[in-house]
C-alpha positions as CSV (number, residue, x, y, z in Angstrom):
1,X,-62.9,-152.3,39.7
2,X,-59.2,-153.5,40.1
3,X,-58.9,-153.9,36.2
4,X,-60.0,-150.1,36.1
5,X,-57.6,-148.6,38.6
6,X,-54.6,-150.5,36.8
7,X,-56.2,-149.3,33.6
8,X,-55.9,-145.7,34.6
9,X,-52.9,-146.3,36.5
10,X,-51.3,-147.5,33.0
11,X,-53.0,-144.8,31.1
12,X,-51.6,-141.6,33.4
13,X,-48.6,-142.6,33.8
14,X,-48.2,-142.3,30.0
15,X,-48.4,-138.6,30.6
16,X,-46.0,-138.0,33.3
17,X,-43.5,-135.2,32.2
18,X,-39.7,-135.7,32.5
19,X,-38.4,-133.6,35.2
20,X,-35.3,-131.2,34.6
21,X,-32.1,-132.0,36.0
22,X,-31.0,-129.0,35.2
23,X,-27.4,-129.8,35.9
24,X,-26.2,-127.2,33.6
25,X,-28.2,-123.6,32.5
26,X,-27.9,-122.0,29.5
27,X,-25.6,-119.6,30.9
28,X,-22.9,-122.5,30.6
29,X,-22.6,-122.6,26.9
30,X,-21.4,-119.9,24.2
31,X,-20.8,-119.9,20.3
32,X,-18.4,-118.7,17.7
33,X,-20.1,-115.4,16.6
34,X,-21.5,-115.7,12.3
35,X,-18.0,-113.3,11.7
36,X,-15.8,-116.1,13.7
37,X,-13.9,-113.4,15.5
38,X,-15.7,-113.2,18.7
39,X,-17.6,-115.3,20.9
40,X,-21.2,-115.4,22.2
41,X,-21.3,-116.4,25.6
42,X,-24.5,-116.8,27.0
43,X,-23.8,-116.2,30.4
44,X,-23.7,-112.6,29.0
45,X,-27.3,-113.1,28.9
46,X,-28.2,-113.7,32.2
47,X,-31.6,-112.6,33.9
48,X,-32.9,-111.7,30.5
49,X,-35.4,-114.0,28.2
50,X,-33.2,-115.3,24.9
51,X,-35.0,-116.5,21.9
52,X,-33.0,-119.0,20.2
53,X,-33.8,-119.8,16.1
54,X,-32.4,-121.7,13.9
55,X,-32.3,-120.4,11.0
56,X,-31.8,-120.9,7.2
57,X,-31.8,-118.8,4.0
58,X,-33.5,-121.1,1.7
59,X,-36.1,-122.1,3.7
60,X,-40.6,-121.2,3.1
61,X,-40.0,-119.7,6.6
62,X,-37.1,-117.6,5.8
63,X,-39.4,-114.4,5.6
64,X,-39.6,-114.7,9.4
65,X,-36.6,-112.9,9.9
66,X,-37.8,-109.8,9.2
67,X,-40.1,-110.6,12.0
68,X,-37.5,-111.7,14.4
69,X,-35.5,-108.2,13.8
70,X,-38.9,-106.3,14.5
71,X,-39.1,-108.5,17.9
72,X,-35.4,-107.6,18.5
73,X,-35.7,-104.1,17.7
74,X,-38.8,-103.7,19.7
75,X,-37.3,-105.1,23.1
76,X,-33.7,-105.5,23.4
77,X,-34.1,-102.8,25.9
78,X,-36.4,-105.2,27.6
79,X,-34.2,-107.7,28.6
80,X,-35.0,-109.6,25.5
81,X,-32.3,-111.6,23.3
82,X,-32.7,-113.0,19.4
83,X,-29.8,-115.4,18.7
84,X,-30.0,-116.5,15.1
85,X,-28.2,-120.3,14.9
86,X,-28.1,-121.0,11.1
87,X,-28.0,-124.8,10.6
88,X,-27.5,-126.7,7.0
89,X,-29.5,-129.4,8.7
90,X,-32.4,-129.6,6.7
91,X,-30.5,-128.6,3.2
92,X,-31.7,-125.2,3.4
93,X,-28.4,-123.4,4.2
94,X,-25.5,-124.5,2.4
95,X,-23.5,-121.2,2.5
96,X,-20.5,-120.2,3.6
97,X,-20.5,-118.3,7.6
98,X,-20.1,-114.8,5.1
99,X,-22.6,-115.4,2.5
100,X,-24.8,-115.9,5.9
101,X,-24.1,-113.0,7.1
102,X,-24.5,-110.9,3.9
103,X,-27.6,-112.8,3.0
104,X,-28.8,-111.4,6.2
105,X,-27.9,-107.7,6.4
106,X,-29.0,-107.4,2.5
107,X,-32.1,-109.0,2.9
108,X,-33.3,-108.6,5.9
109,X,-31.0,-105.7,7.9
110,X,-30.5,-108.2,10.9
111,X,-28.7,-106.9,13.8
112,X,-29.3,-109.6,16.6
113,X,-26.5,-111.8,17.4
114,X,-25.9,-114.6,15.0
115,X,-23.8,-117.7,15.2
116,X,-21.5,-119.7,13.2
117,X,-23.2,-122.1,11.0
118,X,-23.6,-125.5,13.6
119,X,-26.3,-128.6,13.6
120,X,-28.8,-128.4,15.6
121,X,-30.1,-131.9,15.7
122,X,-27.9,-135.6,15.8
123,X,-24.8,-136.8,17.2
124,X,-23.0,-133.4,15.7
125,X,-25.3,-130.8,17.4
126,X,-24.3,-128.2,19.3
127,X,-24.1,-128.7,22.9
128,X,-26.8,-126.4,24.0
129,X,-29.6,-128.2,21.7
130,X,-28.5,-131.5,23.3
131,X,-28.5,-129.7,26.4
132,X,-32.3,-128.4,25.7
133,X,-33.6,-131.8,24.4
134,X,-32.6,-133.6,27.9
135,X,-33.8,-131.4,29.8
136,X,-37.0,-130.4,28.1
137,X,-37.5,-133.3,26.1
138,X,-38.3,-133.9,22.2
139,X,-40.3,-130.7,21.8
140,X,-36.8,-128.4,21.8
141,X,-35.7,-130.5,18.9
142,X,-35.8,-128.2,15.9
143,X,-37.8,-130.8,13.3
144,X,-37.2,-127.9,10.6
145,X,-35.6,-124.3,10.7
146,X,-36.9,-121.3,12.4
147,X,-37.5,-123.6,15.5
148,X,-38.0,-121.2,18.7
149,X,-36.6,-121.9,22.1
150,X,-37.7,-119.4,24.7
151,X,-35.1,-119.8,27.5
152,X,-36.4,-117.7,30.5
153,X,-34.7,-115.2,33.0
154,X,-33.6,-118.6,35.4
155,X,-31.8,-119.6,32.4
156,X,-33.9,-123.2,31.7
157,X,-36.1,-123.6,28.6
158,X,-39.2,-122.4,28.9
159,X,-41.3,-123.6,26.4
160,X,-40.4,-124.0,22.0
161,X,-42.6,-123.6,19.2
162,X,-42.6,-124.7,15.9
163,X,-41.8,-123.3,12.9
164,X,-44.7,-122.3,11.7
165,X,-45.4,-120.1,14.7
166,X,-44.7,-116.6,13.3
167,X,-42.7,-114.3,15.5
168,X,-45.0,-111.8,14.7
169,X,-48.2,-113.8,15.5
170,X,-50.4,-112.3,19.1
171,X,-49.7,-115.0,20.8
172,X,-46.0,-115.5,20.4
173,X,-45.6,-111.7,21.2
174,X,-47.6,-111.9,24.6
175,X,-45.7,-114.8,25.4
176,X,-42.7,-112.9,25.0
177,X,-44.1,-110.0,26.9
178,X,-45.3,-112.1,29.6
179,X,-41.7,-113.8,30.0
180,X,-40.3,-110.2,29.6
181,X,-42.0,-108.8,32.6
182,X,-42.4,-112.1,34.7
C-alpha cells in the first residue's frame, strides 16, 4: 500500500502546473510599429483581449492572415486586438520591415497593428515572449509561425494555440467570443 501512495504521489506531482508570478502584465511591454515610426505600447490595450501572431510571409500557414483581418475586422469594436509580430525565426521571413508591410496590404489588405520584424524564440526574443514562456510555460513558445497568444482583459496569457489552429476555425472564434464578453 505504501509503495502505491508514493507511486501516485510521484505520478501527480508530474502534472502540477507552474503558477504565474505574474510580476509584470502585458501592459508593461510595447514594440517598434512594422513602419518604425511609432510605437505600440500595449498598455494602450488594457481591459481588452489581444491576440498576438507571429507571423511570416513564406510560410504553409501564411493564408491565415486573411483570417486574422476577418477576426480583426469583425471585433475591434469589441474590445478585441490582432498584433501581427513577423519573426525570420523559422526562415520564412527574410524581408525587409517594408517589404512586410507591402507584402501585407497587397496580399492580404491587413489593417491590425503590426510590429517590427523581432524573434520570438532564444536568447534574442523579444521581451514579452520571454515574458509569456515564464509565466505560462513552454506552450506560449511559438514552435513555428502563426503561433496564437490569447492574452485576456487582466492582461496575463490566457491560453496559445498552435499554428495549425485556424483563426477562422468554431472553436477558436468562441474562444474569442467567450474571452470578449467574459
Amino acid at each position: 500500500m505504501k509503495k502505491i501512495l508514493i507511486a501516485l504521489f510521484i505520478m501527480f506531482s508530474f502534472f502540477k502546473t507552474a503558477q504565474a508570478s505574474y510580476k509584470q502584465l502585458v501592459y508593461d511591454f510595447s514594440f517598434k510599429s512594422i513602419e518604425g515610426d511609432q510605437e505600440i505600447k500595449l498598455s494602450y490595450y488594457k481591459n481588452k483581449v489581444i491576440l498576438i501572431t507571429n507571423v511570416a510571409s513564406r510560410c504553409g500557414f501564411t493564408n491565415q492572415y486573411e483570417d486574422l483581418q476577418a477576426l480583426w475586422d469583425k471585433y475591434k469594436s469589441s474590445d478585441l486586438v490582432v498584433l501581427g509580430v513577423p519573426s525570420n525565426n523559422f526562415r520564412q521571413e527574410p524581408g525587409t520591415n517594408a517589404e512586410i508591410k507591402d507584402f501585407c496590404e497587397t496580399n492580404f489588405n491587413i489593417s491590425f497593428p503590426m510590429t517590427e520584424k523581432v524573434d520570438v524564440i532564444g536568447d534574442n526574443a523579444h521581451p514579452l515572449f520571454k515574458w509569456a514562456k515564464e509565466n505560462h510555460g513552454i506552450g506560449a513558445v511559438p514552435k513555428w509561425n502563426f503561433h496564437k497568444i490569447i492574452i485576456n482583459k487582466e492582461g496575463k496569457v490566457d491560453k496559445t494555440f498552435s499554428s495549425i489552429t485556424n483563426p477562422s476555425s468554431k472553436s477558436f472564434v468562441k474562444y474569442i467570443e467567450d474571452q470578449i464578453n467574459n
